[in-house]
PDB file of the backbone (N, CA, C, O) and the ligand in Angstrom, with CONECT records:
HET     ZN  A 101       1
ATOM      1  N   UNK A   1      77.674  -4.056  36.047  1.00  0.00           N
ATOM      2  CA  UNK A   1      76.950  -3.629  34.839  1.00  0.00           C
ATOM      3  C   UNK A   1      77.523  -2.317  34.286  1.00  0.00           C
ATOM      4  O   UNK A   1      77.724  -2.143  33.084  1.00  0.00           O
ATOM      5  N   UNK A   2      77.746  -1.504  35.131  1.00  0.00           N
ATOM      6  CA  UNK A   2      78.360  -0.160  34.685  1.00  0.00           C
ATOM      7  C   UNK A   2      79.963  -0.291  34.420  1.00  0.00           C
ATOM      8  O   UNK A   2      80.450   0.836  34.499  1.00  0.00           O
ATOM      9  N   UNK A   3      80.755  -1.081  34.190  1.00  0.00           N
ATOM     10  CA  UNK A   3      81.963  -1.317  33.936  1.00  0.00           C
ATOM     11  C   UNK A   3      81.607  -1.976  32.694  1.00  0.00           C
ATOM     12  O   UNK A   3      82.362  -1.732  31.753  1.00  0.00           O
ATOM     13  N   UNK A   4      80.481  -2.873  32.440  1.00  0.00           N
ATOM     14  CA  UNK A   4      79.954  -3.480  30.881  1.00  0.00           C
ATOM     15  C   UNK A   4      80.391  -2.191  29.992  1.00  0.00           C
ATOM     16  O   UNK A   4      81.116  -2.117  29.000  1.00  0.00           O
ATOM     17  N   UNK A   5      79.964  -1.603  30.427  1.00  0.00           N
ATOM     18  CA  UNK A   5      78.883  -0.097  29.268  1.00  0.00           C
ATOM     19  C   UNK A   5      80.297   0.198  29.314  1.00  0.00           C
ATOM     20  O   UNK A   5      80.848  -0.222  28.297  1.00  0.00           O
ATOM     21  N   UNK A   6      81.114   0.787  30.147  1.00  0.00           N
ATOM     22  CA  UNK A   6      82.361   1.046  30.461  1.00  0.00           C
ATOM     23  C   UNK A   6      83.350   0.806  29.354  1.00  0.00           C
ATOM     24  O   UNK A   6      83.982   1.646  28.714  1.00  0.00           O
ATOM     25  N   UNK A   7      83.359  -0.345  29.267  1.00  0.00           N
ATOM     26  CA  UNK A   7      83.876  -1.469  28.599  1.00  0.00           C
ATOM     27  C   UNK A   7      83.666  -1.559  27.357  1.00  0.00           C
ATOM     28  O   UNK A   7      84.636  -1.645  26.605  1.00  0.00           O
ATOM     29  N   UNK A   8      82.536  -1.560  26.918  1.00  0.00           N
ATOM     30  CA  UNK A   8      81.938  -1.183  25.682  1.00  0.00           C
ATOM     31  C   UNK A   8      81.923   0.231  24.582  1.00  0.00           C
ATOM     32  O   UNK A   8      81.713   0.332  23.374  1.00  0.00           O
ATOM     33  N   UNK A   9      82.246   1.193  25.630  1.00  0.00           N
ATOM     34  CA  UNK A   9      82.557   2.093  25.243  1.00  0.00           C
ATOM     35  C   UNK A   9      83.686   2.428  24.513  1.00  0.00           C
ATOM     36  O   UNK A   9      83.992   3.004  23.469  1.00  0.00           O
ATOM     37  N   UNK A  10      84.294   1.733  25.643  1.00  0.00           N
ATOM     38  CA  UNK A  10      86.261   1.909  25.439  1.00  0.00           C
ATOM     39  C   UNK A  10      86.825   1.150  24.181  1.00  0.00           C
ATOM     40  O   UNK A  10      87.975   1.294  23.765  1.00  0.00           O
ATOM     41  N   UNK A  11      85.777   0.236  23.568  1.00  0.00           N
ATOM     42  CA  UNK A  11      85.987  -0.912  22.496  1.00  0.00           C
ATOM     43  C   UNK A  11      85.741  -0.044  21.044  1.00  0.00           C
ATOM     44  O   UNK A  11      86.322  -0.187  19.969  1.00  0.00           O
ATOM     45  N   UNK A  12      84.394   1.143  21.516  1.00  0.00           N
ATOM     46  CA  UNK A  12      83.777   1.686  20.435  1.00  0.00           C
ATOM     47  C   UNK A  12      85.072   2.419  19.846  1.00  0.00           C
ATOM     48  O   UNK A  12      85.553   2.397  18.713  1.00  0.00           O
ATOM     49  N   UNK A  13      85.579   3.264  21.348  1.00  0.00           N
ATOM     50  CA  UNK A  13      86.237   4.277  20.585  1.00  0.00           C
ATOM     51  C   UNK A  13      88.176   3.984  20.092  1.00  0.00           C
ATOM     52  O   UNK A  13      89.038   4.558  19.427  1.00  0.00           O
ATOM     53  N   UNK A  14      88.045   2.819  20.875  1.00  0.00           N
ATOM     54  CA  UNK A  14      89.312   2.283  20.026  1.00  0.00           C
ATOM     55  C   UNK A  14      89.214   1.461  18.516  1.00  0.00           C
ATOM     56  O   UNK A  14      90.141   1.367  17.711  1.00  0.00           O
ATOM     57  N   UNK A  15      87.792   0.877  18.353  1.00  0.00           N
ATOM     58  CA  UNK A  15      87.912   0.523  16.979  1.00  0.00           C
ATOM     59  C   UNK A  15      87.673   1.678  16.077  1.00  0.00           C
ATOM     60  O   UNK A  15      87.863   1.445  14.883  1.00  0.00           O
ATOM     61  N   UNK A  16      87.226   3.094  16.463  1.00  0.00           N
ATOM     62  CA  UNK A  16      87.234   4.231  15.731  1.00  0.00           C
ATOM     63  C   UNK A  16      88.317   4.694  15.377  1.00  0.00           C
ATOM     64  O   UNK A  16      88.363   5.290  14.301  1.00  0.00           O
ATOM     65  N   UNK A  17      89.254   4.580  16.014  1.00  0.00           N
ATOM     66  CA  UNK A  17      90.449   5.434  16.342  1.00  0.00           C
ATOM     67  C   UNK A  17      91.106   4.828  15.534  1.00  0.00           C
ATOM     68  O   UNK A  17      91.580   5.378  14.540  1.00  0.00           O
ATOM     69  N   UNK A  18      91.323   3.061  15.919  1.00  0.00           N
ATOM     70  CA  UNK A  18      91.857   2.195  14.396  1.00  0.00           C
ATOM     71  C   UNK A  18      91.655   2.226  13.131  1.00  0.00           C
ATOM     72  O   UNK A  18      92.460   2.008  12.226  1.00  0.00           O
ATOM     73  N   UNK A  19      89.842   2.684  13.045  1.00  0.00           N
ATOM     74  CA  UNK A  19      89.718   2.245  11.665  1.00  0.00           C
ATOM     75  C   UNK A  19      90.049   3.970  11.104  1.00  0.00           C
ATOM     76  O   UNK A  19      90.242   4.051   9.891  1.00  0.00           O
ATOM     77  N   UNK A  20      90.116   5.214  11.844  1.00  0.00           N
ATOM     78  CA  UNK A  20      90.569   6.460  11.496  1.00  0.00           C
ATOM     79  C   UNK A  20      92.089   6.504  10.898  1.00  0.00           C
ATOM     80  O   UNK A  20      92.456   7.225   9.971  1.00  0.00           O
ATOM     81  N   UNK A  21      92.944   5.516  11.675  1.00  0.00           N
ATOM     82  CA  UNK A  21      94.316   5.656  11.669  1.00  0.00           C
ATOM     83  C   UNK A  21      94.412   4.694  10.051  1.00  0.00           C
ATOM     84  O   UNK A  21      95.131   4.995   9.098  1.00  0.00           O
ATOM     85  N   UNK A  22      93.876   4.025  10.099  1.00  0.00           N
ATOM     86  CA  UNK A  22      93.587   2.810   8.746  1.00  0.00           C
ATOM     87  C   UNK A  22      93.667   3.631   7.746  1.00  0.00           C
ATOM     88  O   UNK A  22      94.700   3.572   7.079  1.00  0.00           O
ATOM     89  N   UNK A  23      92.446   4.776   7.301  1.00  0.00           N
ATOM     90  CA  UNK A  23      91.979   5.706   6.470  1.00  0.00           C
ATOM     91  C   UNK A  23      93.241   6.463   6.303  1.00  0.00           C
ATOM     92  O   UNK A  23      93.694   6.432   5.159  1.00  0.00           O
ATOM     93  N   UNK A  24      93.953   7.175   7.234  1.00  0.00           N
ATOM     94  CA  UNK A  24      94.800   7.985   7.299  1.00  0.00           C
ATOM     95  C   UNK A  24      96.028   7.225   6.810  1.00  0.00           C
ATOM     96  O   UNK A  24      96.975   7.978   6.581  1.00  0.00           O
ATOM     97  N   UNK A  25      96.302   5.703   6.550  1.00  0.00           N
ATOM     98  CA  UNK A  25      97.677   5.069   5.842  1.00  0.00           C
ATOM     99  C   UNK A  25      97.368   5.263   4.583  1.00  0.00           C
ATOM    100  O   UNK A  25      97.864   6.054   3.780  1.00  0.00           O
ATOM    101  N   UNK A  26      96.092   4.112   4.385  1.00  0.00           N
ATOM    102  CA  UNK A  26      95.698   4.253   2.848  1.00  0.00           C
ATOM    103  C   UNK A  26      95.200   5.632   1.881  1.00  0.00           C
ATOM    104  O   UNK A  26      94.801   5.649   0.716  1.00  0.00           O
ATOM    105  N   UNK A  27      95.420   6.896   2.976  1.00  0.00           N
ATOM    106  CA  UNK A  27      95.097   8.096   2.038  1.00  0.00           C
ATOM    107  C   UNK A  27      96.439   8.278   1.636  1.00  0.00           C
ATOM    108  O   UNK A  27      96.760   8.550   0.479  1.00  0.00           O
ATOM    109  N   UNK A  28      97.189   8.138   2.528  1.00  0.00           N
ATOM    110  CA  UNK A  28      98.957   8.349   2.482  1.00  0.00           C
ATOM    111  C   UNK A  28      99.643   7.654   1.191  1.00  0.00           C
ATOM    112  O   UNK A  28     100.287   8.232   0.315  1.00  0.00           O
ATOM    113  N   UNK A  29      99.338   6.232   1.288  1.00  0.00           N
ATOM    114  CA  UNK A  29      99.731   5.370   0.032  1.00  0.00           C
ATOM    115  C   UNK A  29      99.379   5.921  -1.164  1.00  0.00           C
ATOM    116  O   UNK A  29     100.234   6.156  -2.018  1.00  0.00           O
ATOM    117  N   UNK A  30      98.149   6.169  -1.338  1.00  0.00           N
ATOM    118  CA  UNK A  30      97.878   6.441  -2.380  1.00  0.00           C
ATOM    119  C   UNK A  30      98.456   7.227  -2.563  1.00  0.00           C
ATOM    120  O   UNK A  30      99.299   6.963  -3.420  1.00  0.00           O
ATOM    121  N   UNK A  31      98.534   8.808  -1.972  1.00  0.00           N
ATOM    122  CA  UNK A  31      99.264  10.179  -2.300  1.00  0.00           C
ATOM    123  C   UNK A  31     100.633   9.735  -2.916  1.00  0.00           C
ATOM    124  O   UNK A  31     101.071  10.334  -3.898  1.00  0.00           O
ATOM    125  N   UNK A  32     101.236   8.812  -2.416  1.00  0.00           N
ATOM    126  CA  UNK A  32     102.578   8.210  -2.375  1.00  0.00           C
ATOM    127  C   UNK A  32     102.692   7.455  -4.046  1.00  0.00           C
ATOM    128  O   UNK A  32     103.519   7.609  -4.945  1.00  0.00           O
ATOM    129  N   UNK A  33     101.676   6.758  -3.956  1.00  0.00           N
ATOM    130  CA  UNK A  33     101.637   5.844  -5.326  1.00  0.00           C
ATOM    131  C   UNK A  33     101.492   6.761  -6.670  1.00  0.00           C
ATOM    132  O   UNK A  33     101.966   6.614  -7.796  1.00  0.00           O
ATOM    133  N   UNK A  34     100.601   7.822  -6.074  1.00  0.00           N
ATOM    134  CA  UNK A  34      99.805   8.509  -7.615  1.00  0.00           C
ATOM    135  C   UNK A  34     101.278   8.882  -8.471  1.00  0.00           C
ATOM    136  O   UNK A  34     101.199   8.517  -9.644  1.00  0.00           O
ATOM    137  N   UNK A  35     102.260   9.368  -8.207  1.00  0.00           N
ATOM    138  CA  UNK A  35     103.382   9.785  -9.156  1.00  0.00           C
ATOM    139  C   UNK A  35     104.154   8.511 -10.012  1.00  0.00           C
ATOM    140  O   UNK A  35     104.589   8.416 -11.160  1.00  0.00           O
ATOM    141  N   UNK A  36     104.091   7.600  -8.855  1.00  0.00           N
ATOM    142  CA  UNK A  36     104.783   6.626  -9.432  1.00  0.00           C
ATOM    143  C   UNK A  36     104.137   5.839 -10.552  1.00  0.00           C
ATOM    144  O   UNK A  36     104.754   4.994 -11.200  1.00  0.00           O
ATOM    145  N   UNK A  37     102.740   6.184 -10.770  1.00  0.00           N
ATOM    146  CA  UNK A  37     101.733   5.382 -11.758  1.00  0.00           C
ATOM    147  C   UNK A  37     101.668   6.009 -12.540  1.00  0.00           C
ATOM    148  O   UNK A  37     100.965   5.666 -13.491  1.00  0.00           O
ATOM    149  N   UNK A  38     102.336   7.217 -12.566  1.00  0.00           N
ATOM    150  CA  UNK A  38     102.574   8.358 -13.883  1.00  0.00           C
ATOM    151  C   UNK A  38     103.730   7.914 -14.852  1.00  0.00           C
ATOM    152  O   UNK A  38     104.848   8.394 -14.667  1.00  0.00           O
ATOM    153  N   UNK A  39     103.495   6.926 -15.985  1.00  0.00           N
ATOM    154  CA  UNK A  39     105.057   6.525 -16.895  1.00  0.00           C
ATOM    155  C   UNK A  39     104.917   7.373 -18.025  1.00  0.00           C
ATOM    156  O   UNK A  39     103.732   7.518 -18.325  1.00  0.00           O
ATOM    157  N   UNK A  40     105.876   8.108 -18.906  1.00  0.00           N
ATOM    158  CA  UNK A  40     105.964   8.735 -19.477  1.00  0.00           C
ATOM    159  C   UNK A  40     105.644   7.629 -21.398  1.00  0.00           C
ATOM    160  O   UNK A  40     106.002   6.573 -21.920  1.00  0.00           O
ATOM    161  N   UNK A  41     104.756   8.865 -21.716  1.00  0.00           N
ATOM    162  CA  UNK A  41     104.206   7.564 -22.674  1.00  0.00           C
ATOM    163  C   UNK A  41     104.671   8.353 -23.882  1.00  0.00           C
ATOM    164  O   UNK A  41     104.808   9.576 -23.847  1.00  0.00           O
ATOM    165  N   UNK A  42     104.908   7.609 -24.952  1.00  0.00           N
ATOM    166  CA  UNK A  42     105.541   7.756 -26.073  1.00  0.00           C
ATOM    167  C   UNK A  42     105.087   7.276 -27.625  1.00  0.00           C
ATOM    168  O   UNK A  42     104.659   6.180 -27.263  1.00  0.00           O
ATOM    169  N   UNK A  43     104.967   7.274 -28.397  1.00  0.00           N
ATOM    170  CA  UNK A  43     103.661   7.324 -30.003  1.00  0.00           C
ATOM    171  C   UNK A  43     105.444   6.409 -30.568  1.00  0.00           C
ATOM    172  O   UNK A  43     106.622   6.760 -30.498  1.00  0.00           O
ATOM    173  N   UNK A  44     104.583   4.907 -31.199  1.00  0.00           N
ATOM    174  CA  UNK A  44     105.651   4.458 -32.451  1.00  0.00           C
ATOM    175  C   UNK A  44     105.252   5.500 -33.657  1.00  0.00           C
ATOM    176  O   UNK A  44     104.109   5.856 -33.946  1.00  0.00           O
ATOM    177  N   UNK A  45     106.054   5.763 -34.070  1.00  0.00           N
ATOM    178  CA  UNK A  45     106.684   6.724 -35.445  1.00  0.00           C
ATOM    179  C   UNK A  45     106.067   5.419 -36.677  1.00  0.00           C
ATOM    180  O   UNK A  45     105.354   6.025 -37.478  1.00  0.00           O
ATOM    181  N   UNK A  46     106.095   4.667 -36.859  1.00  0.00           N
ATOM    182  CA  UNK A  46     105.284   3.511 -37.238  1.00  0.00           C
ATOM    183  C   UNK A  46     104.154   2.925 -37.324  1.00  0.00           C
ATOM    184  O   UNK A  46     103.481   2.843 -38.352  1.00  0.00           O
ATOM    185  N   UNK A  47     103.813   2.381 -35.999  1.00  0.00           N
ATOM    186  CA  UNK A  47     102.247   1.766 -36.000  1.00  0.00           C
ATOM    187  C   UNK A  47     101.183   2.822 -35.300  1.00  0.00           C
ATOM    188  O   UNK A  47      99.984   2.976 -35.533  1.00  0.00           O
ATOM    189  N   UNK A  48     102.079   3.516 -34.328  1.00  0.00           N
ATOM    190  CA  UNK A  48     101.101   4.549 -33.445  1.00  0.00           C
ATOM    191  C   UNK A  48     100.987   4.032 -32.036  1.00  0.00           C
ATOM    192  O   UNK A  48     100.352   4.757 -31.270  1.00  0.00           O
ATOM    193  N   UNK A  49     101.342   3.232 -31.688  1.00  0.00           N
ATOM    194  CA  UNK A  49     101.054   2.095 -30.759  1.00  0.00           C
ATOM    195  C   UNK A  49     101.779   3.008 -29.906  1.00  0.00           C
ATOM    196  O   UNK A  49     102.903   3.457 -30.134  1.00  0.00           O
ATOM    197  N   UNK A  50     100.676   3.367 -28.400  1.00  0.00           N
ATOM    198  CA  UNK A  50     101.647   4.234 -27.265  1.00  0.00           C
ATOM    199  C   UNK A  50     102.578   3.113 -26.441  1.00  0.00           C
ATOM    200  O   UNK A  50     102.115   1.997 -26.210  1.00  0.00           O
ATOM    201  N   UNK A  51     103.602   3.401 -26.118  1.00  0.00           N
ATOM    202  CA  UNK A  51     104.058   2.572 -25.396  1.00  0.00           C
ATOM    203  C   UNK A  51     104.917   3.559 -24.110  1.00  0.00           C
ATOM    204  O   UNK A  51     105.493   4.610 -24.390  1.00  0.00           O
ATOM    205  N   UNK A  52     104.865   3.036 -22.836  1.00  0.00           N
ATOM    206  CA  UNK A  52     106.249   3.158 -22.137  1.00  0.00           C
ATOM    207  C   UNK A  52     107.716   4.139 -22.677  1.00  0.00           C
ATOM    208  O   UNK A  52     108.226   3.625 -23.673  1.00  0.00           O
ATOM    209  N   UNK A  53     108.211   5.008 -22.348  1.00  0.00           N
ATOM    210  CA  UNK A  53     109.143   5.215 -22.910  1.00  0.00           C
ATOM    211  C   UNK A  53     110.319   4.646 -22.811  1.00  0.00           C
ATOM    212  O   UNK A  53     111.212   4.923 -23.612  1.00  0.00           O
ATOM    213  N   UNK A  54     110.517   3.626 -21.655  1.00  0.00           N
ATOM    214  CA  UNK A  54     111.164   2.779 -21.232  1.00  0.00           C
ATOM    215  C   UNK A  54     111.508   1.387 -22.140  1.00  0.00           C
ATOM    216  O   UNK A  54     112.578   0.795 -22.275  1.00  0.00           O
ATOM    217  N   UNK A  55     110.449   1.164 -22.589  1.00  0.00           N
ATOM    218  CA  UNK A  55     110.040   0.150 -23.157  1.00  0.00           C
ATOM    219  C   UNK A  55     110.628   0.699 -25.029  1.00  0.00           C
ATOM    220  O   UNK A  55     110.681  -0.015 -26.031  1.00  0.00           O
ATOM    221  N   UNK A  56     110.907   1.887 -24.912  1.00  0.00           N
ATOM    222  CA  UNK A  56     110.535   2.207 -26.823  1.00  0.00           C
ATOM    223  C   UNK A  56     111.906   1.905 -27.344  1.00  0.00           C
ATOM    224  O   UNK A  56     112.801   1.515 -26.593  1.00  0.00           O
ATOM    225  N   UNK A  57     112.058   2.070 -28.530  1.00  0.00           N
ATOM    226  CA  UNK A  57     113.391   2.045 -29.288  1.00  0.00           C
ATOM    227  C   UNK A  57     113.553   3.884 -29.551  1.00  0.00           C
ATOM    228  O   UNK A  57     112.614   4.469 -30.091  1.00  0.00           O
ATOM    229  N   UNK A  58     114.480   4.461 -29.231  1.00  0.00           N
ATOM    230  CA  UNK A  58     114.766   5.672 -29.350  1.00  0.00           C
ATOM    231  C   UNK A  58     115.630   5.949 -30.640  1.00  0.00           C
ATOM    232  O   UNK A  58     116.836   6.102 -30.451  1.00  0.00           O
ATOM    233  N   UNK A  59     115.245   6.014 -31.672  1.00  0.00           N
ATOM    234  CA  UNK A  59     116.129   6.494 -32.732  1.00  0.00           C
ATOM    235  C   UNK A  59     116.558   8.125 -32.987  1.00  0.00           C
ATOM    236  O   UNK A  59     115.742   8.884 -32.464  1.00  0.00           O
ATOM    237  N   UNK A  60     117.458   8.677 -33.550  1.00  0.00           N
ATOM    238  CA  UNK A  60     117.494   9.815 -33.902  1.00  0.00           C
ATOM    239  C   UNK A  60     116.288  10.888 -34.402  1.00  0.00           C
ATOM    240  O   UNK A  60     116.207  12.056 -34.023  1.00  0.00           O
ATOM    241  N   UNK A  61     115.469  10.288 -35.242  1.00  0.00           N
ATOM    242  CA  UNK A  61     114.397  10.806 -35.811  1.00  0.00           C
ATOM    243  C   UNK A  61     112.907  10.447 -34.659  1.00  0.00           C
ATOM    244  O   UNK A  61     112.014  11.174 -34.225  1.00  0.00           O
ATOM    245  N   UNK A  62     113.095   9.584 -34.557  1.00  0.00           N
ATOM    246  CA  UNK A  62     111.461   9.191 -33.984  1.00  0.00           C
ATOM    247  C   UNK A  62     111.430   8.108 -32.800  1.00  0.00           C
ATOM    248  O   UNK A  62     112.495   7.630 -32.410  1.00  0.00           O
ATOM    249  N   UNK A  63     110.692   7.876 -32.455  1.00  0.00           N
ATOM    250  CA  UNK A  63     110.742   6.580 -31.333  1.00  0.00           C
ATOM    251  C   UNK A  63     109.511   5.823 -31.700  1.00  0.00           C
ATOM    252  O   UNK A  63     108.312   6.052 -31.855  1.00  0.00           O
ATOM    253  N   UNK A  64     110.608   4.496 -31.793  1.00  0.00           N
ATOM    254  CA  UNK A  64     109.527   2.863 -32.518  1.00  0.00           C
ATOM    255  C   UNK A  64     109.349   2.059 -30.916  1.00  0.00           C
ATOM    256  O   UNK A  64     110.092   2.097 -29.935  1.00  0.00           O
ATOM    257  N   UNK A  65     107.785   1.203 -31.188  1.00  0.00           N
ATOM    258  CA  UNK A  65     107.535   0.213 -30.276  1.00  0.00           C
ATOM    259  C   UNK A  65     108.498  -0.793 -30.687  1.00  0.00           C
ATOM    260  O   UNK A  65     107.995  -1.793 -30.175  1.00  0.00           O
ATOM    261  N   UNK A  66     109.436  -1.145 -31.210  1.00  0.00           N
ATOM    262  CA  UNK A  66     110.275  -2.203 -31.500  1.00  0.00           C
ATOM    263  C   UNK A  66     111.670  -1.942 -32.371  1.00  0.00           C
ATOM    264  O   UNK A  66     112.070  -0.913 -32.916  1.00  0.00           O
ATOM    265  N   UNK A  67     112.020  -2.740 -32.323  1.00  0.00           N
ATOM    266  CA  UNK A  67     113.704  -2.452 -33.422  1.00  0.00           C
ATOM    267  C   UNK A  67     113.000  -2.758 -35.274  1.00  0.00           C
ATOM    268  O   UNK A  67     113.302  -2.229 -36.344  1.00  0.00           O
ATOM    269  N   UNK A  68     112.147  -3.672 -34.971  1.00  0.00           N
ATOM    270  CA  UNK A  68     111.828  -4.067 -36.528  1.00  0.00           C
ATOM    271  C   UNK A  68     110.871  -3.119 -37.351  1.00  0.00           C
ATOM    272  O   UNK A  68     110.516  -3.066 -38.529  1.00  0.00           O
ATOM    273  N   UNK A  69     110.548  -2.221 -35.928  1.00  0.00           N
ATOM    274  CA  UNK A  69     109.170  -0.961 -36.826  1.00  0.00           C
ATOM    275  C   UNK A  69     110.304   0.068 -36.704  1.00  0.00           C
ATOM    276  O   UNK A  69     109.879   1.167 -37.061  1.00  0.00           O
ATOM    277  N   UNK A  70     111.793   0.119 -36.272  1.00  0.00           N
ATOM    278  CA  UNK A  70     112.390   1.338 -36.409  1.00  0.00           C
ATOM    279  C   UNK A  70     113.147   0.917 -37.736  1.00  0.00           C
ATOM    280  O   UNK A  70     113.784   1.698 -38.443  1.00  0.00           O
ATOM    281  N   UNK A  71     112.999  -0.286 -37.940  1.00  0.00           N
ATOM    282  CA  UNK A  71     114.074  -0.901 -39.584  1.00  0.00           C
ATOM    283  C   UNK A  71     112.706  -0.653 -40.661  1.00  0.00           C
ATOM    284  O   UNK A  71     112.980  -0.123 -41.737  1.00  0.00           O
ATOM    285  N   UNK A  72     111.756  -0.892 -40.489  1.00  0.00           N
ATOM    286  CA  UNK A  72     110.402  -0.860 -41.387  1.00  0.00           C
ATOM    287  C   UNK A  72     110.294   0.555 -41.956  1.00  0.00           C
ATOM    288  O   UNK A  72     110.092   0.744 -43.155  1.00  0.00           O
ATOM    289  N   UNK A  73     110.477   1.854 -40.790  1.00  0.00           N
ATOM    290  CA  UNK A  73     110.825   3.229 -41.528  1.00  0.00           C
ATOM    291  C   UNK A  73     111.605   3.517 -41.522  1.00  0.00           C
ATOM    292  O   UNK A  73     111.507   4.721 -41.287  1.00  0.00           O
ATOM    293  N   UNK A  74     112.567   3.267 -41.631  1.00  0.00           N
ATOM    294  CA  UNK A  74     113.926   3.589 -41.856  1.00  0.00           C
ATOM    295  C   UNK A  74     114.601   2.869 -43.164  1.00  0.00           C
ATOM    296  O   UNK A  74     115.785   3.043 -43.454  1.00  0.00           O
ATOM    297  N   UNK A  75     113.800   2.123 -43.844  1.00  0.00           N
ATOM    298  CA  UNK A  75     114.168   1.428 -45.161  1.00  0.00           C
ATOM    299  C   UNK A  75     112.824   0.978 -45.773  1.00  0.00           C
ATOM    300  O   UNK A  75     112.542  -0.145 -46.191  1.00  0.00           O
ATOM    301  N   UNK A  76     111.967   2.207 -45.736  1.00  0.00           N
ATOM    302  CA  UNK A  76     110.741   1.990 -46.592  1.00  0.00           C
ATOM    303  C   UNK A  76     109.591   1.148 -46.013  1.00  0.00           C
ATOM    304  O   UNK A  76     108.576   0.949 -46.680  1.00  0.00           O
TER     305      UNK A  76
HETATM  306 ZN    ZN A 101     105.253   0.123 -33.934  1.00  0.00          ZN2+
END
C-alpha cells in the first residue's frame, strides 16, 4: 500500500514537471514567432489598400497594391 501512494506520487510530480516543461516550449515559440508575424505594411498610392510590402509594386514615386493601380496614377 505504501509503494501505491509511492507510486502515485512519483506520477504527480512527473506529470507536473511535463506539463511545466510543455509551458516553457510554447512560451519559447511564441517569443520566437512574435517577430516573424511582424510584415512590414505598406498604403497603395491609389486605392489605400494596406498591403505586404512584399507583395506591393514599388514605383519611384509611391507604392501600388498592383501594376494596373501603379498605370491608373501614373496616366490619370
Ligand atoms: Zn490599389
Amino acid at each position: 500500500m505504501k509503494f501505491l501512494l509511492l507510486f502515485f506520487i512519483f506520477m504527480v510530480l512527473l506529470w507536473q514537471w511535463r506539463h511545466a516543461r510543455e509551458e516553457k516550449v510554447k512560451h519559447a515559440m511564441r517569443k520566437n514567432a512574435a517577430p516573424a508575424a511582424v510584415v512590414d505594411m505598406v498604403q497603395c498610392a491609389h486605392c489605400g489598400l494596406h498591403l505586404p510590402a512584399g507583395d506591393a509594386v514599388h514605383q519611384a514615386k509611391a507604392t501600388y497594391c498592383s501594376a494596373a493601380h501603379a498605370l491608373a496614377q501614373e496616366h490619370g
